[in-house]
PyMOL CGO cylinders between C-alpha atoms (Angstrom):
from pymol import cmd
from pymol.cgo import CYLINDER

trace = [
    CYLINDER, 31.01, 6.60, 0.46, 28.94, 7.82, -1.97, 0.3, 1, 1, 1, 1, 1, 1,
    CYLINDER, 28.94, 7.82, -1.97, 25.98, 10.50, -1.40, 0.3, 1, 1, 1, 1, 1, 1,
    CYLINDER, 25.98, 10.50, -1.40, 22.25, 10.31, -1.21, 0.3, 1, 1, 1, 1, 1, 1,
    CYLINDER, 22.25, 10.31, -1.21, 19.91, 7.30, 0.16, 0.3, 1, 1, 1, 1, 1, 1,
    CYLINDER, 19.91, 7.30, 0.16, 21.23, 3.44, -0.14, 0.3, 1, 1, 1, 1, 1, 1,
    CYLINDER, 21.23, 3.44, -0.14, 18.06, 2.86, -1.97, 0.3, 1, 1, 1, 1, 1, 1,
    CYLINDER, 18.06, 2.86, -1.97, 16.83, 5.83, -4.34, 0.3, 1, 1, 1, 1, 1, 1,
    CYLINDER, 16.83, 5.83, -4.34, 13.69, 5.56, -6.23, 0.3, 1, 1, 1, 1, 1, 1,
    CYLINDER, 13.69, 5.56, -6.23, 15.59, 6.63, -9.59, 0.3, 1, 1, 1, 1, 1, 1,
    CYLINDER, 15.59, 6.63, -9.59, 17.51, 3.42, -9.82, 0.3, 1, 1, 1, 1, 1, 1,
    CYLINDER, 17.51, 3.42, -9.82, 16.38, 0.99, -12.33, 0.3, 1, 1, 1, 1, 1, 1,
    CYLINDER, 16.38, 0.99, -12.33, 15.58, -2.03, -9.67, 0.3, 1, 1, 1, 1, 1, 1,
    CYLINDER, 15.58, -2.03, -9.67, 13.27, 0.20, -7.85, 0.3, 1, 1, 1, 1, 1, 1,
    CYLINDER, 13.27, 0.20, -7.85, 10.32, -0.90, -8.78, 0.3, 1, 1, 1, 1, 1, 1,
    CYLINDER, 10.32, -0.90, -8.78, 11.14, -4.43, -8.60, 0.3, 1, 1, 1, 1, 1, 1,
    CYLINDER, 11.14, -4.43, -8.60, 12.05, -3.02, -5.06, 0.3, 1, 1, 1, 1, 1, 1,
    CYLINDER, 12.05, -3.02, -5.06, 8.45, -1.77, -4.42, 0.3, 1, 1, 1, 1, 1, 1,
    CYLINDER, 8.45, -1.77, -4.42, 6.92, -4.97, -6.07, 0.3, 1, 1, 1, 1, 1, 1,
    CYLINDER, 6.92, -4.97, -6.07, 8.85, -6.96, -3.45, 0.3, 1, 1, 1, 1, 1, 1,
    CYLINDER, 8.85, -6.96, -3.45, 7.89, -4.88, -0.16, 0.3, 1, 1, 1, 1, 1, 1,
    CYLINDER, 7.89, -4.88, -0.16, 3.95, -4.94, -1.66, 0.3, 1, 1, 1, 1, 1, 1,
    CYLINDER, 3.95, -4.94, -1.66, 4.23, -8.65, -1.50, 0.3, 1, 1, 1, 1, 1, 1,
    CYLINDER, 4.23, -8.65, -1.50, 6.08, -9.14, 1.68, 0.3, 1, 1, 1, 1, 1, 1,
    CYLINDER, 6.08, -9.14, 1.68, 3.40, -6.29, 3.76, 0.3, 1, 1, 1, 1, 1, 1,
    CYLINDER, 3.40, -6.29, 3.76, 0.43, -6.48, 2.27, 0.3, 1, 1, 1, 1, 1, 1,
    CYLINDER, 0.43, -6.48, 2.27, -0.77, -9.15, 3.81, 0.3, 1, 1, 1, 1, 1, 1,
    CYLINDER, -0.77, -9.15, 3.81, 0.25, -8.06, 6.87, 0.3, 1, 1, 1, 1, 1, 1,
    CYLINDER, 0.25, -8.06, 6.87, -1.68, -4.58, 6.23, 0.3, 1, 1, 1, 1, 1, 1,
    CYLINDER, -1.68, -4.58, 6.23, -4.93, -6.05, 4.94, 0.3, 1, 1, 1, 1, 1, 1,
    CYLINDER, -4.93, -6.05, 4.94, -4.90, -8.44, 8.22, 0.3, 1, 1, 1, 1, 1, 1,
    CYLINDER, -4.90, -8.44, 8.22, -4.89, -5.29, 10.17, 0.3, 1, 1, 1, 1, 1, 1,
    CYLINDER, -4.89, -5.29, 10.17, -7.80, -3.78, 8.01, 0.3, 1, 1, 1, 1, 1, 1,
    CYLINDER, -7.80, -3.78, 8.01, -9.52, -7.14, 8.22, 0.3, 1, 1, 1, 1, 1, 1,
    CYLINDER, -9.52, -7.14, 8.22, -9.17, -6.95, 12.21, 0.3, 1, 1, 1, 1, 1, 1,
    CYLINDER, -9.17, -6.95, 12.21, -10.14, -3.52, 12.24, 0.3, 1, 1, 1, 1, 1, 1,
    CYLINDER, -10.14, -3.52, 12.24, -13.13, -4.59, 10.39, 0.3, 1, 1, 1, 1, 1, 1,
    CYLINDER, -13.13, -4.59, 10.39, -13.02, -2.35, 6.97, 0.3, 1, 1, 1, 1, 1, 1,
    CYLINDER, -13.02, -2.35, 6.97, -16.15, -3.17, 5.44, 0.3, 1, 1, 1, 1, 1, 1,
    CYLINDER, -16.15, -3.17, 5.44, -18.36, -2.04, 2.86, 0.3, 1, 1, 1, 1, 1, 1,
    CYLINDER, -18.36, -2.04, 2.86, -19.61, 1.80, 3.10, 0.3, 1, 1, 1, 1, 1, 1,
    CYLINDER, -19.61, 1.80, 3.10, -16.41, 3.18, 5.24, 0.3, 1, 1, 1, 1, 1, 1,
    CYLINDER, -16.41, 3.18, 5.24, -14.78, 6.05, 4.18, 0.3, 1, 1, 1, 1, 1, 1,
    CYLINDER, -14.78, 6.05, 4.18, -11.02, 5.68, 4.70, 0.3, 1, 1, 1, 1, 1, 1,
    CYLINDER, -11.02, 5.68, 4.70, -7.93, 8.04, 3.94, 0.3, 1, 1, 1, 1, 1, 1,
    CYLINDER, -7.93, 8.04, 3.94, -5.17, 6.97, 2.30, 0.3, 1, 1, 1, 1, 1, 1,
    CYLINDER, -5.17, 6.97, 2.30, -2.40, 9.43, 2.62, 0.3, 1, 1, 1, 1, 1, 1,
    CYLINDER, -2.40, 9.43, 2.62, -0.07, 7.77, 0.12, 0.3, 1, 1, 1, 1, 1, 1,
    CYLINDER, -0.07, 7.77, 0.12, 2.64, 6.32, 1.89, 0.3, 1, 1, 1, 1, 1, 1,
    CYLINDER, 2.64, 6.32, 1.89, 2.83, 3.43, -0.10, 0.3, 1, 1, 1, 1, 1, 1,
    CYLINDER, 2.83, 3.43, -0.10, 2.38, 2.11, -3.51, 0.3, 1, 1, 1, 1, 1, 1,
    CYLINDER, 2.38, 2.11, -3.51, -0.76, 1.74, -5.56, 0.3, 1, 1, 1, 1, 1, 1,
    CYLINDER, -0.76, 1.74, -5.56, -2.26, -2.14, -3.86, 0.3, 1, 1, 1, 1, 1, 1,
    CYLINDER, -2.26, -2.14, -3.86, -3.30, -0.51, -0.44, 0.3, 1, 1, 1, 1, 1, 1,
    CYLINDER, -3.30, -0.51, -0.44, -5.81, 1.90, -2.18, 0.3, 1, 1, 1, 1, 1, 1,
    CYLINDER, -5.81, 1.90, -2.18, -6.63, -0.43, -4.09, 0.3, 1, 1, 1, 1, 1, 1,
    CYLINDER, -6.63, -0.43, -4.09, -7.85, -3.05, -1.74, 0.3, 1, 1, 1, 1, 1, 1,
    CYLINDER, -7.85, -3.05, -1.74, -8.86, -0.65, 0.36, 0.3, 1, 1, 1, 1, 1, 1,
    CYLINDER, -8.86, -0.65, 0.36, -11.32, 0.60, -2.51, 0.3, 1, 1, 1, 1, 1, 1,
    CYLINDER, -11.32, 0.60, -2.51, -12.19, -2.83, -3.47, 0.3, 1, 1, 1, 1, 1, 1,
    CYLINDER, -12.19, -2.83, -3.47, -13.07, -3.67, 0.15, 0.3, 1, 1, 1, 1, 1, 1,
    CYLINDER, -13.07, -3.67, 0.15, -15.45, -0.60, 0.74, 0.3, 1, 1, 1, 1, 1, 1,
    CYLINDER, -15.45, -0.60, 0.74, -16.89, -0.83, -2.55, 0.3, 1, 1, 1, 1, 1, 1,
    CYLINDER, -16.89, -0.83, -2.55, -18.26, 2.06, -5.25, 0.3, 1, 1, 1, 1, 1, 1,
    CYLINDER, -18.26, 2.06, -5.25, -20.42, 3.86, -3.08, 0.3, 1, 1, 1, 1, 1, 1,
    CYLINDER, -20.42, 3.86, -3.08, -17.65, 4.50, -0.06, 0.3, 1, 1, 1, 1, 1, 1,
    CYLINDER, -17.65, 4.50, -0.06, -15.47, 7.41, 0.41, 0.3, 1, 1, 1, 1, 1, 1,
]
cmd.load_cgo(trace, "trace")
């Protein structure tokens, strides 16, 4: 058995990988947000657990002038 994690980020279908998982829970995350009721003028905190398409609807949701 070979060392490390089953799925390491250095291997060349990774972000394929990521793609995938962005596509399969987003939707699931933004209903949460949507429920939540994320609106424009919150200030939210994105610790970076993810990929890139959380901030960014985040940021598209609470618009330029948010935090």
């Amino acid at each position: 058995m070979g060392e490390g994690y089953l799925l390491q980020n250095q291997q060349p279908e990774a972000g394929e990988r990521f793609t995938a998982l962005a596509r399969l829970l987003d939707p699931v995350t933004c209903r949460h947000f949507d429920r939540l009721g994320v609106a424009e003028g919150w200030r939210c905190w994105e610790i970076g657990a993810g990929g890139a398409t959380t901030p960014n609807w985040l940021a598209r949701r609470v618009g330029p002038a948010a935090r």
